[in-house]
C-alpha positions as CSV (number, residue, x, y, z in Angstrom):
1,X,-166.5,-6.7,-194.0
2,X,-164.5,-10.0,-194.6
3,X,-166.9,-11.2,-196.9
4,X,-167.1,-7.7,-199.0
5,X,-163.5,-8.1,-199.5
6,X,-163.6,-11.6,-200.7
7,X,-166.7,-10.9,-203.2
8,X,-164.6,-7.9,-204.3
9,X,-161.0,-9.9,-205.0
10,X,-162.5,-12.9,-206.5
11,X,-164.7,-10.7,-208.7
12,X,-161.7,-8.7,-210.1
13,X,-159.9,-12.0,-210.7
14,X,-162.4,-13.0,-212.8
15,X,-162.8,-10.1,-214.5
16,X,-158.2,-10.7,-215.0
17,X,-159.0,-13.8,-216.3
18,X,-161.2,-12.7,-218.8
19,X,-159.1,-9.9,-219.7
20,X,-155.8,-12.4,-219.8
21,X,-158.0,-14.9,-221.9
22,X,-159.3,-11.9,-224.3
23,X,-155.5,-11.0,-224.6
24,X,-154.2,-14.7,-225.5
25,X,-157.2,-15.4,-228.1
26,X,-155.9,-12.0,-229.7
27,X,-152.5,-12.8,-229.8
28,X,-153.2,-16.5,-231.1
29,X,-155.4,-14.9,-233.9
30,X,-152.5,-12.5,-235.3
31,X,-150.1,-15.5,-235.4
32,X,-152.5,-17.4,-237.4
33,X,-152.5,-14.0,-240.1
34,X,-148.6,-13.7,-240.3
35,X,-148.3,-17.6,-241.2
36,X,-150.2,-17.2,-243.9
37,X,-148.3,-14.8,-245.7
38,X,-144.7,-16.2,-245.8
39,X,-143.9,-16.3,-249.3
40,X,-140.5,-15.6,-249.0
41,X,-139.7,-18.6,-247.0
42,X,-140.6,-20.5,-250.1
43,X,-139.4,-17.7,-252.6
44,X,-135.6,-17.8,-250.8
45,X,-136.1,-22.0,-250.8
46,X,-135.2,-21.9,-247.0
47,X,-136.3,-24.9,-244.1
48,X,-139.7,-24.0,-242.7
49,X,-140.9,-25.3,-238.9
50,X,-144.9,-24.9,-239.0
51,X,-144.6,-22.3,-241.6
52,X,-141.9,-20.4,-241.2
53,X,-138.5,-20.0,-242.1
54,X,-136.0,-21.1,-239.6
55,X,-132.9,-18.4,-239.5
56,X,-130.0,-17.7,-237.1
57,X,-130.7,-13.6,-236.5
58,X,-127.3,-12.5,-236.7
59,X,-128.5,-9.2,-234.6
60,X,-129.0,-11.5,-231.0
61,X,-127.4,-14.6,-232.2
62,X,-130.2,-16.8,-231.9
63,X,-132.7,-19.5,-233.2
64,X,-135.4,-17.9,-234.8
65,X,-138.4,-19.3,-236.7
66,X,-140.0,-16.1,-238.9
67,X,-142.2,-15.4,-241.3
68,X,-140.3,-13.7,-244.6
69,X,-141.8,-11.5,-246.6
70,X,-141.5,-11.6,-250.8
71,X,-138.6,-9.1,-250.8
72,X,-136.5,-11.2,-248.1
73,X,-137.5,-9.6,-245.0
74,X,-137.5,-11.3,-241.6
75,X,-140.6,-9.8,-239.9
76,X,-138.0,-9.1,-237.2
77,X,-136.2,-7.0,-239.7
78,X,-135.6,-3.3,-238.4
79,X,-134.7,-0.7,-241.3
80,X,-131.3,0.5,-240.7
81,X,-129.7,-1.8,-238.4
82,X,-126.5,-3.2,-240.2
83,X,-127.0,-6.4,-238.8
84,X,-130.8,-6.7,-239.8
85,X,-129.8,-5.5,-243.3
86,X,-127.2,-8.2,-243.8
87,X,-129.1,-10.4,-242.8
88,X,-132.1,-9.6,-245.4
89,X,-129.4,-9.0,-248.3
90,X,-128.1,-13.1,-247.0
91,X,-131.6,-13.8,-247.5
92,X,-132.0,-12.7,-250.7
93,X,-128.5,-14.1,-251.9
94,X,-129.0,-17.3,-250.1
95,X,-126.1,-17.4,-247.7
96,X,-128.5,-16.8,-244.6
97,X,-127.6,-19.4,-241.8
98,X,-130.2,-21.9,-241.2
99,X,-130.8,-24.5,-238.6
């Protein structure tokens, strides 16, 4: 029985580990697709880091290094949030606090 259960728990790890690699690879992948398409970063002249823009999100007060799209959009922008609007309309005006 003991060794039934060990054949069982190490074959399920495996198949975790496979599904946690799977999951990272995919992740990694859409990354790589968003960093390609940060014209804004360049469009609004702001500092990049590996790509992409480097704001201060004045919704959680933080760091943040984001891809902008060509009309001055975080991709952490969320329609209708006063905070993430401001922040795209500092974007565009180029008042948008940097780091």
């Amino acid at each position: 029985m003991d060794d039934r259960l060990e054949r069982v728990i190490r074959q399920q790890l495996r198949k975790a580990g496979r599904q946690f690699e799977e999951a990272k690879k995919a992740y990694t992948e859409g990354r790589g697709d968003r960093e390609g398409s940060n014209v804004g970063a360049e469009l609004y002249d702001l500092p990049t880091d590996d790509g992409r823009a480097r704001i201060v999100c004045r919704r959680h007060a933080e760091r943040r290094a984001v891809t902008v799209d060509a009309e001055g959009r975080p991709d952490c922008f969320e329609s209708g949030h006063a905070d993430c609007e401001g922040c795209a309309e500092d974007v565009r005006d180029g008042y948008v606090e940097t780091w």
